[in-house]
LUMNUKOL-222932 format. One record per atom (N, C-alpha, C, O): residue in three letters; x, y, z; chain; atom name. Coordinates in pm, 1 decimal. Example, Ala and Ser with C-alpha at 12.3 -4.5 7.8 and 13.67 -1.06 7.14 Angstrom:
<rs>
R   residuo          x          y          z   cadena   atomo
R       Ala     1319.0     -569.0      780.0        A       N
R       Ala     1230.0     -450.0      780.0        A      CA
R       Ala     1320.0     -330.0      780.0        A       C
R       Ala     1423.6     -331.9      846.5        A       O
R       Ser     1285.0     -225.0      708.0        A       N
R       Ser     1367.0     -106.0      714.0        A      CA
R       Ser     1290.0        3.0      787.0        A       C
R       Ser     1340.9      113.8      803.9        A       O
</rs>
This chain:
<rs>
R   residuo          x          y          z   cadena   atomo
R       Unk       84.2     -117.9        0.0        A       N
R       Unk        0.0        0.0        0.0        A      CA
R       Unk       89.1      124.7        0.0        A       C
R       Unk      189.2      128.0       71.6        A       O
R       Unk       57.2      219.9      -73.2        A       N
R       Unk      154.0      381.3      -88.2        A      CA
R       Unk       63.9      428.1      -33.9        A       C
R       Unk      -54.1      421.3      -68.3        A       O
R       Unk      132.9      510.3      107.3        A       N
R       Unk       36.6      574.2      200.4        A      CA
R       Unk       28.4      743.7      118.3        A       C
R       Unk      -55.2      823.4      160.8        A       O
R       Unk       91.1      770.7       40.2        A       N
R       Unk       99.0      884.5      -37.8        A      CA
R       Unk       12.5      900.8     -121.3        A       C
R       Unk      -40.6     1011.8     -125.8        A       O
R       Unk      -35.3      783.3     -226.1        A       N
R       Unk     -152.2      734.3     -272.3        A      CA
R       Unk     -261.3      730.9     -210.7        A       C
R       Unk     -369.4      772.2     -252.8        A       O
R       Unk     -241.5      687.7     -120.7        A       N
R       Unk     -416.5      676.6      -60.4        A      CA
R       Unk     -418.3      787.3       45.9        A       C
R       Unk     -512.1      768.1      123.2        A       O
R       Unk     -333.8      916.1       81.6        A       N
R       Unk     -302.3     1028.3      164.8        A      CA
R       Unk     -410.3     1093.3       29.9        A       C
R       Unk     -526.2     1130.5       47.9        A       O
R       Unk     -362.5     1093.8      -56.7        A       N
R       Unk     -382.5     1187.9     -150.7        A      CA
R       Unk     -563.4     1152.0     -274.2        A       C
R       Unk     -630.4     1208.8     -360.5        A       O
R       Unk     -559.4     1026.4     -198.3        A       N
R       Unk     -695.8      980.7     -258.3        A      CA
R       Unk     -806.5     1022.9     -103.6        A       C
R       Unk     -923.3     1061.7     -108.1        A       O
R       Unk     -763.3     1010.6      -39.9        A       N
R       Unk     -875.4     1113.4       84.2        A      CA
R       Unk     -859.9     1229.6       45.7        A       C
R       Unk     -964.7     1279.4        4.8        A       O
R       Unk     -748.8     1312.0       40.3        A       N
R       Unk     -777.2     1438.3       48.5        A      CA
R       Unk     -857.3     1486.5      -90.8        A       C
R       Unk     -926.5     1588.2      -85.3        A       O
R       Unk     -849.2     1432.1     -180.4        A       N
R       Unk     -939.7     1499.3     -310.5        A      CA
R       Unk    -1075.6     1423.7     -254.2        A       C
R       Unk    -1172.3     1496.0     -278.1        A       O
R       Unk    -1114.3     1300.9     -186.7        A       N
R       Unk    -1257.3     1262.3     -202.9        A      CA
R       Unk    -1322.2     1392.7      -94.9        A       C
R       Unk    -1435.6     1438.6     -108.7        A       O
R       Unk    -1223.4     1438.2       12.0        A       N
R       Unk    -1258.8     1536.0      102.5        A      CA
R       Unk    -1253.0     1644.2       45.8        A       C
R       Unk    -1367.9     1666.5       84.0        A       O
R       Unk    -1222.6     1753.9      -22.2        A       N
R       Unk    -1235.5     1844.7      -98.7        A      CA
R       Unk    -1301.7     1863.5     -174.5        A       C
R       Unk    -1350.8     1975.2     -190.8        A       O
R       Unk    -1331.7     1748.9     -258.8        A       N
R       Unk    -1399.8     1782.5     -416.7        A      CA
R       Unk    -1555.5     1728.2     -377.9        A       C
R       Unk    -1654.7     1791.5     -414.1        A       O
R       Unk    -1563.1     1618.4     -309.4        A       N
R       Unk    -1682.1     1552.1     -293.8        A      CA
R       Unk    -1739.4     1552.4     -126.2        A       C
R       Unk    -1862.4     1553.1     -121.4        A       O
R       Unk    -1698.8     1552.2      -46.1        A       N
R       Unk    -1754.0     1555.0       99.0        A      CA
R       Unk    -1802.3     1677.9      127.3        A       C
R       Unk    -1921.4     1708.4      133.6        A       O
R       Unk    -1691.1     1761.7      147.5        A       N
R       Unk    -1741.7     1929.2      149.7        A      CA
R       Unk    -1838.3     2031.7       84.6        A       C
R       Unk    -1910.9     2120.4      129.6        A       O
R       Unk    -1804.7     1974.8      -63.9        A       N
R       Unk    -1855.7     2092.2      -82.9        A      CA
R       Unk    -2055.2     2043.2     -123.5        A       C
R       Unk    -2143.6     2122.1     -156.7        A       O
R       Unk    -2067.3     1890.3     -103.2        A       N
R       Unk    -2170.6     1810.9      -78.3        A      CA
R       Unk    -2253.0     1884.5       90.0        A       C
R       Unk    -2369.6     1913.7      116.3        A       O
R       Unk    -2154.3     1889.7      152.4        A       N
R       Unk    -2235.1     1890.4      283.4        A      CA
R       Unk    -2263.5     2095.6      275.6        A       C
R       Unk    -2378.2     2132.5      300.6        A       O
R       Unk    -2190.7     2171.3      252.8        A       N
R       Unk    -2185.9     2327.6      204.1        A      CA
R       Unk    -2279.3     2333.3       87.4        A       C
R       Unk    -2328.3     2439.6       49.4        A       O
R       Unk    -2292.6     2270.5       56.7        A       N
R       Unk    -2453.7     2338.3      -67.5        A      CA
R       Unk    -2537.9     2298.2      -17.5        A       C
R       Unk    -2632.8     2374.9       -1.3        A       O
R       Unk    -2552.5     2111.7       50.4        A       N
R       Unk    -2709.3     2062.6       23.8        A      CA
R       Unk    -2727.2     2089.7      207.0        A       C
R       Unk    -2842.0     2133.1      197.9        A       O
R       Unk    -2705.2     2094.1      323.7        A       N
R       Unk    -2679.9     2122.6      459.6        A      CA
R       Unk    -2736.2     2222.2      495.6        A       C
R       Unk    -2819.8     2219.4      585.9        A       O
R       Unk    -2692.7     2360.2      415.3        A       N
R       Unk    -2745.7     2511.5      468.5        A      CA
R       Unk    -2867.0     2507.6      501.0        A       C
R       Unk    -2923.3     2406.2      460.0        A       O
R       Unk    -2942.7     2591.0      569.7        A       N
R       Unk    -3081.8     2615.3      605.7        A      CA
R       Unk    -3094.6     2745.9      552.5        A       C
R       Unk    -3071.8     2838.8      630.1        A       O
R       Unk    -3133.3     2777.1      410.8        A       N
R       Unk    -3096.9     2919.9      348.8        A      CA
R       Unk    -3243.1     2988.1      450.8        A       C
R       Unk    -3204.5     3103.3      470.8        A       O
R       Unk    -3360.9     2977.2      509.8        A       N
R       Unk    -3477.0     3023.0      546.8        A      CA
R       Unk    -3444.2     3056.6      683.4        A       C
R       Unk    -3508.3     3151.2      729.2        A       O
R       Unk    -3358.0     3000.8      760.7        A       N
R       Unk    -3365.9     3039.1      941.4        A      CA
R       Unk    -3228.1     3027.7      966.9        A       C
R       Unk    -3192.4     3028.7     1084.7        A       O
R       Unk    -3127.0     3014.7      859.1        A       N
R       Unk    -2991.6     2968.6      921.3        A      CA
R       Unk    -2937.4     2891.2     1000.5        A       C
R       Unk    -3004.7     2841.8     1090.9        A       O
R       Unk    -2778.6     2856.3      983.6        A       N
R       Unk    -2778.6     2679.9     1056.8        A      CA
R       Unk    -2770.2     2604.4      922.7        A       C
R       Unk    -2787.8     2635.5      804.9        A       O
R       Unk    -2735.0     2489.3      990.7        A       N
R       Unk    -2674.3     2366.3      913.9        A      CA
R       Unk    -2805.4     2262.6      958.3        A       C
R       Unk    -2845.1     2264.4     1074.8        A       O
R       Unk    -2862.7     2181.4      865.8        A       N
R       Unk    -2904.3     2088.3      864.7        A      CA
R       Unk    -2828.4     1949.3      891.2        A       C
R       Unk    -2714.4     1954.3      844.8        A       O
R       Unk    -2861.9     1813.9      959.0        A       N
R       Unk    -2760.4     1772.9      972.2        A      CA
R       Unk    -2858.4     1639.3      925.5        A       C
R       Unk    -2792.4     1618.8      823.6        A       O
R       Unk    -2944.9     1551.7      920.9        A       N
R       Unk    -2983.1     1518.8      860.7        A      CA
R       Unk    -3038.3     1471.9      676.1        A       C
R       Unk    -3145.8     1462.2      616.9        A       O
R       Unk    -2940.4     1459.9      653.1        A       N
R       Unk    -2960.7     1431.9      477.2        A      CA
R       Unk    -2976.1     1296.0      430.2        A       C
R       Unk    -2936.7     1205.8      504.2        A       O
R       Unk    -3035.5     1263.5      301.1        A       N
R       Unk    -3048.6     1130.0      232.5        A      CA
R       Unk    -2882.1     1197.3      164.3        A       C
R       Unk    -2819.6     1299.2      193.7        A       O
R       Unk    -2849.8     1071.0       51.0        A       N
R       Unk    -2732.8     1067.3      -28.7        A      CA
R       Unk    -2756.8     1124.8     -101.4        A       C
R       Unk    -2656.2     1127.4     -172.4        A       O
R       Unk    -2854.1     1203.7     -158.3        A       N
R       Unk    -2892.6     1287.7     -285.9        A      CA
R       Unk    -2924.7     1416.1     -242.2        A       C
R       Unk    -2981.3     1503.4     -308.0        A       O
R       Unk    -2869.9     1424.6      -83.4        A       N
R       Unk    -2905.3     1572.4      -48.9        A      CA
R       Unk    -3038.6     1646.2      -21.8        A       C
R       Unk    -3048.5     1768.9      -22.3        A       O
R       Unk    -3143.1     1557.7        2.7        A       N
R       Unk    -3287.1     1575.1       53.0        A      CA
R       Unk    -3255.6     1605.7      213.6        A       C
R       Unk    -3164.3     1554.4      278.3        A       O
R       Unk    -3332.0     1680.7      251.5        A       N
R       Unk    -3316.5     1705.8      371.0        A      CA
R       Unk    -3449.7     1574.3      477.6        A       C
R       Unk    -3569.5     1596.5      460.0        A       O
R       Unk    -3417.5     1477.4      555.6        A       N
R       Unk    -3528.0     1415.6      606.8        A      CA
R       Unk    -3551.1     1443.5      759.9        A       C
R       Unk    -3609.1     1370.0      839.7        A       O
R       Unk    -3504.4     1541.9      778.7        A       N
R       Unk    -3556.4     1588.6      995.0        A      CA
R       Unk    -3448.2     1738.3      965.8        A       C
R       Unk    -3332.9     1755.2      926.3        A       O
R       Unk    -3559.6     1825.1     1010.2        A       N
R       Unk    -3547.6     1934.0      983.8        A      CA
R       Unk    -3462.8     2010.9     1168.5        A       C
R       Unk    -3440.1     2131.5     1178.9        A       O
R       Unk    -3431.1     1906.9     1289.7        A       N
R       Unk    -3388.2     1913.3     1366.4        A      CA
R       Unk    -3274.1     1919.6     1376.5        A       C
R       Unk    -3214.5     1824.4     1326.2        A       O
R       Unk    -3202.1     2010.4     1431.9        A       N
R       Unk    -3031.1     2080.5     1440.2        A      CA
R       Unk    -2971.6     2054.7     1516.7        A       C
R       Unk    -3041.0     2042.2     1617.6        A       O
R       Unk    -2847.4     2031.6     1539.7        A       N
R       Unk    -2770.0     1980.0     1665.5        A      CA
R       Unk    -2656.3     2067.1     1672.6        A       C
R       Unk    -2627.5     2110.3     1561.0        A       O
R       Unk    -2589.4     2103.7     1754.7        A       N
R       Unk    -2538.5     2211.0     1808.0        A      CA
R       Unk    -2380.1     2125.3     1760.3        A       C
R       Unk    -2294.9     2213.8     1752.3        A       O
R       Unk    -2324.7     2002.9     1731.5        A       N
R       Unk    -2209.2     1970.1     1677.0        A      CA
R       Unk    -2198.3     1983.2     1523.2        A       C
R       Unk    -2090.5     2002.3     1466.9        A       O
R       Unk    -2330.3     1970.3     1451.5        A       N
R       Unk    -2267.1     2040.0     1295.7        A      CA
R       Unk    -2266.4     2170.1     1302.7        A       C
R       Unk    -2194.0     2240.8     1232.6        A       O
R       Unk    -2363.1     2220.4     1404.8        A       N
R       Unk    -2370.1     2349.8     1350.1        A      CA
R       Unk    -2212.5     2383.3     1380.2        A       C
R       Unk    -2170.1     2469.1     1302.8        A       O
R       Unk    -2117.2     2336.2     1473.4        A       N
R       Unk    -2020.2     2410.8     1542.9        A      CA
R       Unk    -1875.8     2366.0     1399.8        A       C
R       Unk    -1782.5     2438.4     1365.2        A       O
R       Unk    -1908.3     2237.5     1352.9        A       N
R       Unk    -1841.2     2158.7     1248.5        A      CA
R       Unk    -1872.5     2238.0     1102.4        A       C
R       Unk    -1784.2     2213.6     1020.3        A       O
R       Unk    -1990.6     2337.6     1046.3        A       N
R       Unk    -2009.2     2353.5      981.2        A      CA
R       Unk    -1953.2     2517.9      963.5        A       C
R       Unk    -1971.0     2576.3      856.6        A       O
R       Unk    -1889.5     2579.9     1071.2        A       N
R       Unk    -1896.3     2675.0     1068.3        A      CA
R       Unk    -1704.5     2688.1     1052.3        A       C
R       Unk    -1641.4     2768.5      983.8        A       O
R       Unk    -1655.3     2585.2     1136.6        A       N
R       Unk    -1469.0     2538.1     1126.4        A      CA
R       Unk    -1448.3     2502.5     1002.5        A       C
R       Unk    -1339.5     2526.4      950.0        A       O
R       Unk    -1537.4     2446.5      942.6        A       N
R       Unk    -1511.1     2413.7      796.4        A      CA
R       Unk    -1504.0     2551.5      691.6        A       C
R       Unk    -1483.2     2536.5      571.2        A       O
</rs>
């Protein structure tokens, strides 16, 4: 295993695909806050907030 290879295969799945997935489909554009509840296609299913994304969404 090349830990440089697979260093570098997280960091693009975390950049290109995790982030900016959870920063578009997450926001609560109507009351503000992070949604933390999502399906894989970015549907929102419990409209209830928890005080660790919101704190995770904001370090990001």
């Amino acid at each position: 295993m090349d830990i440089n290879k697979l260093r570098n295969q997280y960091k693009d799945e975390l950049l290109n695909n995790v982030v900016p997935f959870w920063l578009n489909k997450s926001q609560d554009k109507e009351f503000g806050g992070y949604f933390t509840c999502l399906r894989g296609n970015g549907d929102v299913f419990d409209t209830d907030k928890f005080v660790w994304l919101q704190a995770r969404q904001v370090w990001m």
